[in-house]
N, C-alpha and C positions, 0 to 999 in steps of 0.2 A: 418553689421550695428548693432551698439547696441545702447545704450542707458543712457547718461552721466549725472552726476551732477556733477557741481565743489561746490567743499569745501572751507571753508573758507582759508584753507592753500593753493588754486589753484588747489590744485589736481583732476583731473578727476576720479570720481568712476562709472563702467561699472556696472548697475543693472542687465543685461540680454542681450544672444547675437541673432540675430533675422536671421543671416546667413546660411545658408546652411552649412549645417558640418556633415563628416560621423561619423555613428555610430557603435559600436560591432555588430557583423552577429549575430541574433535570441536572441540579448541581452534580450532586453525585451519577450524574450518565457520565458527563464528560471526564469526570475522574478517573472512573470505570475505564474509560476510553484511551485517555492516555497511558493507565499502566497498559492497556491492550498491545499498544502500541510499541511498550518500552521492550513487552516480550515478545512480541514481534523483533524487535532491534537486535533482540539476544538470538533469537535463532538464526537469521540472518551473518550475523555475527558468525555465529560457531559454521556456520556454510559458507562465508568465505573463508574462513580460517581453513577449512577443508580442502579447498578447493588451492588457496596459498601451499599447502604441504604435495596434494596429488595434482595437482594443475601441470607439472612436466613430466611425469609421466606417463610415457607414451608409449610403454610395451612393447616396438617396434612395429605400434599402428599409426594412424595418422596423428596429423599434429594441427594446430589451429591454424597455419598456414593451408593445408591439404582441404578443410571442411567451412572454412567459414568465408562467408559470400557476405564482405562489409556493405557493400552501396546497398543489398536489400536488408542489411541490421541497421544500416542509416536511415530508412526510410521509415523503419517499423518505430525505432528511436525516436525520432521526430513526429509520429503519429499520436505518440505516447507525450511527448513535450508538450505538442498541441493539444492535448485533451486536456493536460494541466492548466493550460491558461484558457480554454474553454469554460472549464469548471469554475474557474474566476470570475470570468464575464456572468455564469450562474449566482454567483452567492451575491454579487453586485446589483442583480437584478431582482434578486431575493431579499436585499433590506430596503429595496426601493416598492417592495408588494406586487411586484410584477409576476404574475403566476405563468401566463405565458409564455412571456419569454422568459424566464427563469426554465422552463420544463421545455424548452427550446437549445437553452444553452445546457443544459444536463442531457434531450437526446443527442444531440453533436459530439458530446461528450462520450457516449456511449459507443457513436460508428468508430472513433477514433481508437479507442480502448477495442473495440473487436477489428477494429484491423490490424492494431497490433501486435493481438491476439492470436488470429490468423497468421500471420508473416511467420511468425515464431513456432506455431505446427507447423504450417510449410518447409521451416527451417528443420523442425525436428525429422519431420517423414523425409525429405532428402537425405540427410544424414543416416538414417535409417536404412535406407534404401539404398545407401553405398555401402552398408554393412559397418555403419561405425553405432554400434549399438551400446549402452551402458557398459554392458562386462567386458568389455575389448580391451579398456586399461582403465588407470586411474584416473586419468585427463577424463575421460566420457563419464564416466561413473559420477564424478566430482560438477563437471559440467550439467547433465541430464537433472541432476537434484538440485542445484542453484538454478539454472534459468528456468527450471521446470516449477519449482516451488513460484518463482516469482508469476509466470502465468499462471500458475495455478489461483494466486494472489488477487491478479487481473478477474482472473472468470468469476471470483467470487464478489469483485467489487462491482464487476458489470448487472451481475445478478440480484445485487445490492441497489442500483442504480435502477435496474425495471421496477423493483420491488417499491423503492420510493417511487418515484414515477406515478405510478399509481395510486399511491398514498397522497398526492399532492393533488392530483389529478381528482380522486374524488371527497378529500376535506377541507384542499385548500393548501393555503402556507402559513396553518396556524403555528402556537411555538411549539410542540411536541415536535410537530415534521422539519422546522428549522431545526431544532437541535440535531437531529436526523442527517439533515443536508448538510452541516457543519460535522458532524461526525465522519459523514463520507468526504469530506472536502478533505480534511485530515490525512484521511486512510491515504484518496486519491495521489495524494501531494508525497504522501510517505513512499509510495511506488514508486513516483517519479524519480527519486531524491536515492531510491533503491538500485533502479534499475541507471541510472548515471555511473553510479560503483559498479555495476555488472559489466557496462559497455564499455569502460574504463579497464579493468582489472582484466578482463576475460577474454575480451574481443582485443580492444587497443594492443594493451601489453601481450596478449598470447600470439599474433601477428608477428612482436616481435621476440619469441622465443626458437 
């Protein structure tokens, strides 16, 4: 049933249709998903803008030459790279119906993301433990809420990643749990793509301030 006006030339125009009609399977998840993502973009966004304004400000504490130890931010960087084309090698093995190794190439995915993970508390409690804590200036302040947000980011997609894990592990990789794994592929890729601008912006450029 819809809904009609005739026009002055006779014609019927349908405003809306009020029927029963199917829709795409998990349509609206992935939609759901991407604004997820686009407000994700915004607050990122207003934290590096934050971090652009207090980023030289240094209080007369240290500065990102004094606290940051690039070869172990290289290392954690590149743990973090590799998970993303890990997670490839997953979704690839997941339209081929591969359940095991698909949940092969998602745990690999996981050690990578917690080592990362790792590196970056270890980066924090160092820093910590030389006394350069959040309120010391606006550099730390600015910094501890961007890369801390971003791990913060990480543990919730690793936790994301057991949680599927298991969802695949006991129904399989029907489409409810693809869409699932395509949702996390998203997020996963979006950190990546995240944390480039952080390593760039924060680390790279604050080296050279």
């Amino acid at each position: 049933m819809s809904t009609k006006v005739q026009t002055a030339e006779g014609e019927a125009v349908a405003f809306y249709d009020i029927d029963p009609h199917e829709h795409p399977a998990h349509g609206s998840t992935m939609l759901g998903f991407w604004l997820y993502l686009m407000s994700d973009c915004l607050i990122f966004a207003t934290l590096f803008a934050i971090y652009g304004v207090l980023g030289g400000n240094f209080a007369a504490g240290p500065s990102p030459a004094d606290l940051f130890n690039l070869p172990l931010v290289a290392v954690s960087t590149t743990a973090l790279l590799l998970s993303s084309i890990t997670y490839g090698f997953a979704m690839l093995e997941m339209e081929q119906n591969k359940q095991g190794t698909t949940q092969l190439w998602l745990a690999i995915t996981g050690v990578l993301g917690a080592v990362f993970l790792g590196l970056t508390l270890y980066e924090f409690y160092h820093m910590i433990h030389e006394g350069a804590v959040p309120q010391r200036s606006g550099f730390l302040s600015a910094f501890f809420v961007l890369v801390g947000t971003h791990a913060l980011h990480v543990t919730f997609g690793i936790i994301w990643l057991v949680t599927l894990m298991v969802q695949v592990a006991r129904r399989g990789l029907i489409p409810a749990n693809q869409i699932r794994v395509q949702c996390l592929s998203m997020f996963w890729h979006f950190l990546d793509v995240i944390w480039i601008g952080v390593f760039t912006v924060v680390y790279l450029m604050g080296m050279l301030r």
